[in-house]
Structure formats: C-alpha cells, structure tokens
N, C-alpha and C positions, 0 to 999 in steps of 0.2 A: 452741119458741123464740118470745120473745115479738118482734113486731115495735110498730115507732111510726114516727107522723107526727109531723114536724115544721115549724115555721111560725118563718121567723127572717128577722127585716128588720134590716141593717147601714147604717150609716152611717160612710163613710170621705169624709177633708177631706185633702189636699195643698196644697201652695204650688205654682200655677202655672208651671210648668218645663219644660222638652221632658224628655222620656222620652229615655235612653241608646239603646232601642231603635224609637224614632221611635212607639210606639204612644200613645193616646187611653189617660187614666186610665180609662174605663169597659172596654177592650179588657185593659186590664191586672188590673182587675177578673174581669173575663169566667174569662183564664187563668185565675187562681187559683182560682175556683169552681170549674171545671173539673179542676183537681188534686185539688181538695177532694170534690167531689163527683161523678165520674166516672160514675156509674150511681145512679139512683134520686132523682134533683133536677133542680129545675127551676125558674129565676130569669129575672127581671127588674130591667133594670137603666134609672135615669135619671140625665145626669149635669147639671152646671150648673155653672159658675162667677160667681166675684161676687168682688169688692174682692183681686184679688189668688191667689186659693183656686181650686181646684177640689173639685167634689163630687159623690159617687158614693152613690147609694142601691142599696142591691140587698134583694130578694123574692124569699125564697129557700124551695121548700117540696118537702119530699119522703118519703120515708122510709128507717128505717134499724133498730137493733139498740138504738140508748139508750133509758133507760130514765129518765133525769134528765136534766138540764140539765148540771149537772158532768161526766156521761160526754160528752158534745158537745162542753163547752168542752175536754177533755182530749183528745178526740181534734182539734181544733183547733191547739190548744197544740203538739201532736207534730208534725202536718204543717204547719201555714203556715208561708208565707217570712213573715222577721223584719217587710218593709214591711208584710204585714199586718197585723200591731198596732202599726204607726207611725202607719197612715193612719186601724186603727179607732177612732171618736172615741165610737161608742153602736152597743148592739144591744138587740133587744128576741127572744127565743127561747123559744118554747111547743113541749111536748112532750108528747105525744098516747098512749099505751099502747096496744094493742088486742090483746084477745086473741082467737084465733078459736072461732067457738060451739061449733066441733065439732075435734077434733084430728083431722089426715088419717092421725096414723101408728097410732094406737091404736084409734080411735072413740068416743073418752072424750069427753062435754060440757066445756067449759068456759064460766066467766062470762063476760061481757064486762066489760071494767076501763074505768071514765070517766076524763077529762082530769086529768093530774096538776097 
C-alpha cells in the first residue's frame, strides 16, 4: 500500500459573530480538524480579525493513503460539516507519494516515487 505525505494550508474568513456554542472561530476550527483528521495530522492554527471578519489560517501536515489531490479533496467533500466550505475562502495542498525501498510483506525492492 502505498502511503503519502501531505502539506495543506487553509484559509477560512467569517463575519464576526458569537458562535451558537460560545467557542473562538480558531477552537471551532481546531474541532473540525480533529474530525477530519483524527490520527496521522498535525496543524497549526493563527486566528485575526480585522474590519468586521474573523480569520483563521491553519498548517495542516500529516499522512495518509491519497494518492492525488482529488482523492483528499473527495474525502473532504464526504466528511466536512457544510460551514466548512462556507468559511473555506483558499487552500493551497501538496501531496507527497512514498513508496518504501523494501516491502515488509514480501521482501521485494521497490522504487522510491518523487513529489507529485
């Protein structure tokens, strides 16, 4: 199985509001990472507001089983709640391939595959 790294920084904007559940847009952030990416990620987040807005950057990198870019977006697509493609305004997501030199189950070589 092949595994990848990935490296995906988001950008989400709100209109300055209280939250239904009294949390911080970066805390409501956090959550959802944390649905999303339950094992194998690991983010950073800075928030800011300005003229009205709030905003939430997160640095998100970890690994997983995709293989493209459209498999990440798709398994996004399926899990996030709807606010998070209310709030995502840009992302930028690079996805890494690796294959390992040696297979554990068989002891067959394999290549190493570079950055798609």
């Amino acid at each position: 199985m092949k595994k990848s790294e990935f490296f995906m920084d988001l950008c989400f904007i709100r209109e300055a509001t209280a939250d239904a559940t009294g949390q911080s847009f970066e805390q409501t952030i956090d959550d959802q990472l944390k649905s999303l990416f339950p094992k194998h990620a690991k983010w950073s987040l800075e928030q800011k507001q300005a003229e009205g807005l709030e905003y939430v950057v997160a640095e998100v990198t970890g690994t997983g089983a995709w293989e493209k870019e459209e498999d990440m977006l798709a398994y996004l697509e399926e899990r996030a709640a709807h606010h998070f493609w209310d709030w995502l305004q840009g992302y930028r997501l690079e996805i890494e391939v690796k294959e390992h030199a040696e297979c554990s189950h068989c002891g067959q070589n394999k290549v190493k595959a570079g950055g798609l």
